[in-house]
Biotite code that builds the C-alpha atoms (Angstrom):
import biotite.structure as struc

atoms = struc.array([
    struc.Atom([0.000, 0.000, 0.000], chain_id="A", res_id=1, res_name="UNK", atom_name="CA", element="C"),
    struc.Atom([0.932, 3.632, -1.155], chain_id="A", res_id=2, res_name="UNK", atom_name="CA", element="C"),
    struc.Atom([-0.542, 6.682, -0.080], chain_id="A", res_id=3, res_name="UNK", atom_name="CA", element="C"),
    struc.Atom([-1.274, 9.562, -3.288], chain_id="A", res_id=4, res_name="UNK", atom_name="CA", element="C"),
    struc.Atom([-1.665, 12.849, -1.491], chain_id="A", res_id=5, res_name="UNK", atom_name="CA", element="C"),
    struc.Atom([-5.604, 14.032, -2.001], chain_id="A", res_id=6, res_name="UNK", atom_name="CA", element="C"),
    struc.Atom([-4.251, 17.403, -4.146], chain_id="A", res_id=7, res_name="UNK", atom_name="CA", element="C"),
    struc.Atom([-3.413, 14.931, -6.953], chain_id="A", res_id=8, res_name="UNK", atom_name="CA", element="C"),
    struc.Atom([-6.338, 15.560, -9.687], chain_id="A", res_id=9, res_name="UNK", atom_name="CA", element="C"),
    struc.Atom([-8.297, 11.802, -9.560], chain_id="A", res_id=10, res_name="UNK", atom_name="CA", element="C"),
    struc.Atom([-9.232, 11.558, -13.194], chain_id="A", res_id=11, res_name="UNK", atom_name="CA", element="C"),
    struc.Atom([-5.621, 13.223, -14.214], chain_id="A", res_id=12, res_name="UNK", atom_name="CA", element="C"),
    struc.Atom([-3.335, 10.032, -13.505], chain_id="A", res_id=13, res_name="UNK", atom_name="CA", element="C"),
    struc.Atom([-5.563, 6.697, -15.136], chain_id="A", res_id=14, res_name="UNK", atom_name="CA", element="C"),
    struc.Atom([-2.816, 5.366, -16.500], chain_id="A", res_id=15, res_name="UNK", atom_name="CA", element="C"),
    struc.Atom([-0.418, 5.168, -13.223], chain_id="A", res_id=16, res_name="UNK", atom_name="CA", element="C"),
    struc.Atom([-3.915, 4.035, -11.341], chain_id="A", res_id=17, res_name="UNK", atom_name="CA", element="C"),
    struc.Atom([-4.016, 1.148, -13.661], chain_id="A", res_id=18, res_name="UNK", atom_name="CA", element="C"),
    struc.Atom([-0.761, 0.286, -13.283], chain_id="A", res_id=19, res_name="UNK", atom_name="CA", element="C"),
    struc.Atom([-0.349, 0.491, -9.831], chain_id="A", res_id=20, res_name="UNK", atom_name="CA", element="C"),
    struc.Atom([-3.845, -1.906, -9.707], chain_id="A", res_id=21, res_name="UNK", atom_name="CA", element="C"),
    struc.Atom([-2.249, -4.503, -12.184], chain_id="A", res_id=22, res_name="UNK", atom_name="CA", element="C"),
    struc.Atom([0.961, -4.623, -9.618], chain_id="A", res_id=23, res_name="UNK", atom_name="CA", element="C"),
    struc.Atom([-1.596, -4.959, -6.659], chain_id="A", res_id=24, res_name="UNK", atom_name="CA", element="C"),
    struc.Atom([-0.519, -2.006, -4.940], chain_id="A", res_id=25, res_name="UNK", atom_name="CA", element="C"),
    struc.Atom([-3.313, -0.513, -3.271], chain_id="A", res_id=26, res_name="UNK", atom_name="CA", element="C"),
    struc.Atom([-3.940, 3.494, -2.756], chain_id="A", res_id=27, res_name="UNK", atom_name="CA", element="C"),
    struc.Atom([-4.775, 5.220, -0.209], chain_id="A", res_id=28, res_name="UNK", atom_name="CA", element="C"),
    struc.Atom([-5.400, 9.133, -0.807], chain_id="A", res_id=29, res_name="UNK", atom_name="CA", element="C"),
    struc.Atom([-4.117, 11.453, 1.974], chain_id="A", res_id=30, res_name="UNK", atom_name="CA", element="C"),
    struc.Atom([-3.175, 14.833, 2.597], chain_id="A", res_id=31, res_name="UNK", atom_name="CA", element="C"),
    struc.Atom([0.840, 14.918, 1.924], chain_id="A", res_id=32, res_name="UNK", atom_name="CA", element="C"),
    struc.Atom([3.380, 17.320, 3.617], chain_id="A", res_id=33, res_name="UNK", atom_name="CA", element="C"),
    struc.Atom([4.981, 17.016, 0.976], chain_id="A", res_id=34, res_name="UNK", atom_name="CA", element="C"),
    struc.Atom([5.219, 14.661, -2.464], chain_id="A", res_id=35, res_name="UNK", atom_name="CA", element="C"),
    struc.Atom([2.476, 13.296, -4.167], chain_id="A", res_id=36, res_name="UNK", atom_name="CA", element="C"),
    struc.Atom([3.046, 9.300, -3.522], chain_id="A", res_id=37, res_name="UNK", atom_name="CA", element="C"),
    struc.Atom([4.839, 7.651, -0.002], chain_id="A", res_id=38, res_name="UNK", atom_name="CA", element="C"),
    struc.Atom([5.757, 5.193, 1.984], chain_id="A", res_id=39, res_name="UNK", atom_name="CA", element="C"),
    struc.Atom([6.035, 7.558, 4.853], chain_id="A", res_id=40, res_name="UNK", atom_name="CA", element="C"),
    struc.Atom([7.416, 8.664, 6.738], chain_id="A", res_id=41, res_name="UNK", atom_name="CA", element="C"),
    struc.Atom([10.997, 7.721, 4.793], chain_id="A", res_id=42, res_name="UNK", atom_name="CA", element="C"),
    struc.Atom([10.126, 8.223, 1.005], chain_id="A", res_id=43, res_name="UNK", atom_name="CA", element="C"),
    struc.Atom([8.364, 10.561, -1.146], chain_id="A", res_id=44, res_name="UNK", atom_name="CA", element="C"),
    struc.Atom([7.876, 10.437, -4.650], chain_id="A", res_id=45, res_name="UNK", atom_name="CA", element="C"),
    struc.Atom([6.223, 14.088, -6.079], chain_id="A", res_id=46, res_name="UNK", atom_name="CA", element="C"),
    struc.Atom([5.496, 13.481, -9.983], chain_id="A", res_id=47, res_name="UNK", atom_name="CA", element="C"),
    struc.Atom([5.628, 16.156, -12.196], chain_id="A", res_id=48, res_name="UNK", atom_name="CA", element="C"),
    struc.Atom([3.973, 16.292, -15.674], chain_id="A", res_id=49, res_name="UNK", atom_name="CA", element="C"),
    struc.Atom([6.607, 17.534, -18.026], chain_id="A", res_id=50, res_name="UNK", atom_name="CA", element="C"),
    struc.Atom([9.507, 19.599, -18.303], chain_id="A", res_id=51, res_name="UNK", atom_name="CA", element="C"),
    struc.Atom([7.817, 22.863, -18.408], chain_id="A", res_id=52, res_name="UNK", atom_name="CA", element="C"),
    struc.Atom([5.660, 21.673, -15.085], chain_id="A", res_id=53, res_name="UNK", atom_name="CA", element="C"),
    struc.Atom([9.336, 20.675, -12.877], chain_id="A", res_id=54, res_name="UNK", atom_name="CA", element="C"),
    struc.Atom([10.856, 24.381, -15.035], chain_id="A", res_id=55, res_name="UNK", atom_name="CA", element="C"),
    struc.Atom([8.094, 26.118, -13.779], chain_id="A", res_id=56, res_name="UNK", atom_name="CA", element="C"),
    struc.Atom([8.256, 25.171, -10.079], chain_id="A", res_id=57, res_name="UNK", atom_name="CA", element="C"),
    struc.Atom([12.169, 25.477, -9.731], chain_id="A", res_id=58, res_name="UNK", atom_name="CA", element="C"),
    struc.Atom([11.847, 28.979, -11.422], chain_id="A", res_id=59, res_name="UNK", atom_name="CA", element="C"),
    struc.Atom([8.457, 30.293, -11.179], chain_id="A", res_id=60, res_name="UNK", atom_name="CA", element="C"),
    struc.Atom([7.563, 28.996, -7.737], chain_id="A", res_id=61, res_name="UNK", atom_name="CA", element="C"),
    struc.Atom([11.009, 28.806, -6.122], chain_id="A", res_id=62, res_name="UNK", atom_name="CA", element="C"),
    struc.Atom([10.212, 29.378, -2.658], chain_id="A", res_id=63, res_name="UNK", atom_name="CA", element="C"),
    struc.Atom([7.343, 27.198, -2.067], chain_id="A", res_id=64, res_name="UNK", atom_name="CA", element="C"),
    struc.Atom([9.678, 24.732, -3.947], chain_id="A", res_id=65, res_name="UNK", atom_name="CA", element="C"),
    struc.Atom([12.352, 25.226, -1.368], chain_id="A", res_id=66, res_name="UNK", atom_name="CA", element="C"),
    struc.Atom([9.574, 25.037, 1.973], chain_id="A", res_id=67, res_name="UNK", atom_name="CA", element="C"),
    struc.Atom([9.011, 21.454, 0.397], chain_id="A", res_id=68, res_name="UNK", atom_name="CA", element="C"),
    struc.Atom([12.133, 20.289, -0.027], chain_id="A", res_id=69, res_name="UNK", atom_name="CA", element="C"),
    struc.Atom([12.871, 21.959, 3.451], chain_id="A", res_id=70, res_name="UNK", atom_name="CA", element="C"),
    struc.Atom([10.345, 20.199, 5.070], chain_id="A", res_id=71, res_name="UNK", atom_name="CA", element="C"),
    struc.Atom([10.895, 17.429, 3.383], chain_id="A", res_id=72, res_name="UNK", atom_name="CA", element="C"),
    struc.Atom([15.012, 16.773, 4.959], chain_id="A", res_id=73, res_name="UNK", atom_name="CA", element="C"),
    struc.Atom([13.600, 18.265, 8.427], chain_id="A", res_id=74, res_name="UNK", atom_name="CA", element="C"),
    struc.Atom([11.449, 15.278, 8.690], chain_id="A", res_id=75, res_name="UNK", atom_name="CA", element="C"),
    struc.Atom([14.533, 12.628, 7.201], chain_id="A", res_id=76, res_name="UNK", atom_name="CA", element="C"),
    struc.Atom([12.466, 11.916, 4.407], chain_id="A", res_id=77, res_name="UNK", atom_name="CA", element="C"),
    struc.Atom([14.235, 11.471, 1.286], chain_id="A", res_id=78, res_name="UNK", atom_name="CA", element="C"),
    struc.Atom([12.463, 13.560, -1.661], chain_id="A", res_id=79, res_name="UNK", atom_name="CA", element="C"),
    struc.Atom([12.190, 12.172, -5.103], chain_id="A", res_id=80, res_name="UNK", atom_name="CA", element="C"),
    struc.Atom([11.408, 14.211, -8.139], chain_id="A", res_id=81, res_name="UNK", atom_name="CA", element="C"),
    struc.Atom([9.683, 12.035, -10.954], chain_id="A", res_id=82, res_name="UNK", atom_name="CA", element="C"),
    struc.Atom([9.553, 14.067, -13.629], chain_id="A", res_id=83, res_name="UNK", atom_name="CA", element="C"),
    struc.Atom([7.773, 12.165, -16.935], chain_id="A", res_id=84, res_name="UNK", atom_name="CA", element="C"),
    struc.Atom([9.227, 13.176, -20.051], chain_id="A", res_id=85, res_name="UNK", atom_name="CA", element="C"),
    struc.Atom([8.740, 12.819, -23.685], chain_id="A", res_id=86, res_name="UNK", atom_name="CA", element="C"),
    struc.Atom([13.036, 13.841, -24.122], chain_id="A", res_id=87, res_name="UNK", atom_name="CA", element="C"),
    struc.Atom([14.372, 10.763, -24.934], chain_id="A", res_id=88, res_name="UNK", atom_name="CA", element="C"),
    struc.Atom([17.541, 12.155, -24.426], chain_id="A", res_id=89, res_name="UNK", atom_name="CA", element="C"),
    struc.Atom([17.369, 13.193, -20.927], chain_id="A", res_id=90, res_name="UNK", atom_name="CA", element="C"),
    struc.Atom([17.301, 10.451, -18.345], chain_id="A", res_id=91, res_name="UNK", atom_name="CA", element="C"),
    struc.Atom([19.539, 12.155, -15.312], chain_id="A", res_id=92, res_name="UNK", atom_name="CA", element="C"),
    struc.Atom([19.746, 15.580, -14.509], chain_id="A", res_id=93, res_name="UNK", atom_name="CA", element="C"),
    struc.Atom([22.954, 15.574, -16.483], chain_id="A", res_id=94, res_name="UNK", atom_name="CA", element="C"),
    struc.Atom([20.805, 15.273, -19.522], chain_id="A", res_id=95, res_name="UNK", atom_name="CA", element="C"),
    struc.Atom([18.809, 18.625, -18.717], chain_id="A", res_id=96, res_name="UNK", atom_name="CA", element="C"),
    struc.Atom([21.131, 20.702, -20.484], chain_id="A", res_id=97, res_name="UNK", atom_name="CA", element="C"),
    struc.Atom([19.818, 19.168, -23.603], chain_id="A", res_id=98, res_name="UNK", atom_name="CA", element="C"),
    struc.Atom([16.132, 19.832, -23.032], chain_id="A", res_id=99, res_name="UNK", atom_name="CA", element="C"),
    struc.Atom([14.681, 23.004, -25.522], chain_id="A", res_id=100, res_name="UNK", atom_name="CA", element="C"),
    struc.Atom([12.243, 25.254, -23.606], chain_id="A", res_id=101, res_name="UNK", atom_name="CA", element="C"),
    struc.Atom([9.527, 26.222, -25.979], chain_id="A", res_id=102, res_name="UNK", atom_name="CA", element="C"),
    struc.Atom([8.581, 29.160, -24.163], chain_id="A", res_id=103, res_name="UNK", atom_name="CA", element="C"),
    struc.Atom([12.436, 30.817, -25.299], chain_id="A", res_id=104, res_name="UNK", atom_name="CA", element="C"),
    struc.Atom([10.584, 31.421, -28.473], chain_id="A", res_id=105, res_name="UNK", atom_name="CA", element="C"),
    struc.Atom([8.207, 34.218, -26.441], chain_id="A", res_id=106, res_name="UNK", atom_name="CA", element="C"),
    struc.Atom([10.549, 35.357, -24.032], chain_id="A", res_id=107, res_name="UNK", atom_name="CA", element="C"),
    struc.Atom([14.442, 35.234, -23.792], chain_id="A", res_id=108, res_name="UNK", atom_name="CA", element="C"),
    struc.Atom([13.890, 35.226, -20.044], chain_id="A", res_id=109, res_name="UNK", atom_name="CA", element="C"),
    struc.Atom([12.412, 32.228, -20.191], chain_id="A", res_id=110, res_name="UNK", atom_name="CA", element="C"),
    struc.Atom([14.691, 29.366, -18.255], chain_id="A", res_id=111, res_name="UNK", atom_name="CA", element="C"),
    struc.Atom([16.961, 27.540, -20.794], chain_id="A", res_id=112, res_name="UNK", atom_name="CA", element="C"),
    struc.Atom([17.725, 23.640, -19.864], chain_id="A", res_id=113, res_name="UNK", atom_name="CA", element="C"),
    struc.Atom([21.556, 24.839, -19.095], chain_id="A", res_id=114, res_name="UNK", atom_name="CA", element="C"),
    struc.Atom([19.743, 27.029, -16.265], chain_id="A", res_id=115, res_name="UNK", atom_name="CA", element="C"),
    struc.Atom([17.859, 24.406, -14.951], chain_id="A", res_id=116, res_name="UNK", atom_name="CA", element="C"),
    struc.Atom([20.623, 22.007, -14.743], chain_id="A", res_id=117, res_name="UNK", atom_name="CA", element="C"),
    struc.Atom([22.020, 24.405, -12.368], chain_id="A", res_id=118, res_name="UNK", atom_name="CA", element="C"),
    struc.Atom([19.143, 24.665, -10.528], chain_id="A", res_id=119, res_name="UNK", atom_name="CA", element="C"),
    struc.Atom([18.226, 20.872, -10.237], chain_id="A", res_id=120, res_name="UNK", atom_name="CA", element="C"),
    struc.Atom([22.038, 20.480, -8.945], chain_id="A", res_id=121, res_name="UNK", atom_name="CA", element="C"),
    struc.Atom([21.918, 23.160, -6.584], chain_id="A", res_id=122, res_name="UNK", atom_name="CA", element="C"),
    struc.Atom([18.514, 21.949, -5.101], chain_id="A", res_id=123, res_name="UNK", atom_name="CA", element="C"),
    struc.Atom([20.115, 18.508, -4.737], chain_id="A", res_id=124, res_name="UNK", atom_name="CA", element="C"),
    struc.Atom([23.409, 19.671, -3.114], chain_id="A", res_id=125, res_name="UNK", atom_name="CA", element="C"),
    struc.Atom([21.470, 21.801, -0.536], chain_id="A", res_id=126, res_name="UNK", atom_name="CA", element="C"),
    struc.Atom([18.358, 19.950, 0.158], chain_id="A", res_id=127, res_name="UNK", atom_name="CA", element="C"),
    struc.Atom([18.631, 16.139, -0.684], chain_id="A", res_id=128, res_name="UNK", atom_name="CA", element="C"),
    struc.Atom([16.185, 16.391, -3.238], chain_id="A", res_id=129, res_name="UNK", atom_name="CA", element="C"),
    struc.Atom([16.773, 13.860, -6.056], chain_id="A", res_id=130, res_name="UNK", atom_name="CA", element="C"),
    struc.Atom([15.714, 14.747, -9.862], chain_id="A", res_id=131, res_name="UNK", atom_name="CA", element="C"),
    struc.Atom([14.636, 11.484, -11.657], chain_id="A", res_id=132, res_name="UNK", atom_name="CA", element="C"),
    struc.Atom([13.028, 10.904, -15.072], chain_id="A", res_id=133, res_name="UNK", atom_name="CA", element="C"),
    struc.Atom([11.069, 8.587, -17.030], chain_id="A", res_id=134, res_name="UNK", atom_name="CA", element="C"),
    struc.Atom([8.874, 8.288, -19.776], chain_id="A", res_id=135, res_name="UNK", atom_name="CA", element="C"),
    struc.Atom([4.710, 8.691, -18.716], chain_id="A", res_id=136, res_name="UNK", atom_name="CA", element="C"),
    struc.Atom([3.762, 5.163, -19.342], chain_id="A", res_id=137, res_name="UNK", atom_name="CA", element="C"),
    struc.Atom([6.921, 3.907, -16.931], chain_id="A", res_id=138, res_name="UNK", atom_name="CA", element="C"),
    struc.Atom([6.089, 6.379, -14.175], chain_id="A", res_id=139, res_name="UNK", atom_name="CA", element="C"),
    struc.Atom([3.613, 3.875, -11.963], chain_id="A", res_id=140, res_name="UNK", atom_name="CA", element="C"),
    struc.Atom([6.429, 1.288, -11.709], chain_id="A", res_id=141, res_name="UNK", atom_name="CA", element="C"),
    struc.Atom([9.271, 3.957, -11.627], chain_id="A", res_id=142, res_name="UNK", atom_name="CA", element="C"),
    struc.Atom([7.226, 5.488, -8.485], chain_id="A", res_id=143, res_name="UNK", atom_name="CA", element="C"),
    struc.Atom([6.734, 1.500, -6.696], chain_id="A", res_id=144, res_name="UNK", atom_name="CA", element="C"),
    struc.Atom([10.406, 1.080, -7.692], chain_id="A", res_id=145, res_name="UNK", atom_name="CA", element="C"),
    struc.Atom([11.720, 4.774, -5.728], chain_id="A", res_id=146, res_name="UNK", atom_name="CA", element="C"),
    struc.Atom([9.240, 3.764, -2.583], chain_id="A", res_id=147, res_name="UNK", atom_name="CA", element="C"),
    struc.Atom([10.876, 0.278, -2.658], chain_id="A", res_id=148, res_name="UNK", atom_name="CA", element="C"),
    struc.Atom([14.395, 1.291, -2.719], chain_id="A", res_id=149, res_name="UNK", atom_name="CA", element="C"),
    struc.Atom([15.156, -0.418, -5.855], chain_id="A", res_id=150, res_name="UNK", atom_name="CA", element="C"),
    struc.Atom([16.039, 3.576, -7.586], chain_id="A", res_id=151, res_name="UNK", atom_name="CA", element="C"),
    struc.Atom([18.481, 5.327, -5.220], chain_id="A", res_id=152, res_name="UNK", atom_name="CA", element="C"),
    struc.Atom([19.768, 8.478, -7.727], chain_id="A", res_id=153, res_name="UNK", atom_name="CA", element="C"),
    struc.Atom([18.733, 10.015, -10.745], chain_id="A", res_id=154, res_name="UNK", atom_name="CA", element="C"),
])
């Protein structure tokens, strides 16, 4: 058993509910500190959608970024970052210099995958957070895998 944390969208993640049902893990949705799937109170997996989603949280919403990571080591919990991505090419964060933001095309102060690199380092140096990536349909068993141990850096 898993717990998803209740501000995950219900009809937004089928595909991870199915999977997770065909590996007989059972759900259970609860309000989260922090992530978005656990095996509290020592892992926490918080999925994000794409690249642009996990860009605009380490730029856009820095500090509430931080106050979860932050909360996150004060309780020993080790943070995982699942981000699902289409990029072939990027499977660590030392791939993320390779990742195009669209968004560069409207504004040159839009964060460049160089940028966030830097970020995603920095945010794993201070905090303990780890980046990890996968492609959507391996996300369910990426998460089991991270709350099981078997994945211990990205």
């Amino acid at each position: 058993m898993i717990i998803e944390d209740t501000r995950q969208k219900i009809d937004q993640h089928d595909i991870k509910h199915q999977a997770f049902a065909e590996m007989g893990v059972e759900l259970t949705r609860c309000a989260l500190p922090f992530g978005d799937y656990a095996y509290p109170p020592r892992i926490s997996v918080d999925t994000k959608e794409n690249m642009q989603e996990i860009a605009g949280n380490l730029v856009g919403e820095h500090e509430r970024f931080r106050q979860e990571c932050l909360r996150a080591m004060k309780a020993n919990c080790h943070l995982y970052i699942l981000v699902e991505t289409e990029w072939e090419t990027i499977n660590s964060i030392d791939d993320v210099h390779l990742w195009y933001n669209p968004r560069l095309i409207m504004s040159r102060k839009a964060v460049t995958g160089e940028k966030l690199e830097k970020i995603m380092k920095t945010m794993t140096a201070k905090y303990g957070v780890r980046f990890m990536f996968c492609r959507p349909q391996e996300a369910a068993k990426t998460i089991i895998d991270i709350l099981n141990g078997v994945c211990e850096d990205g």
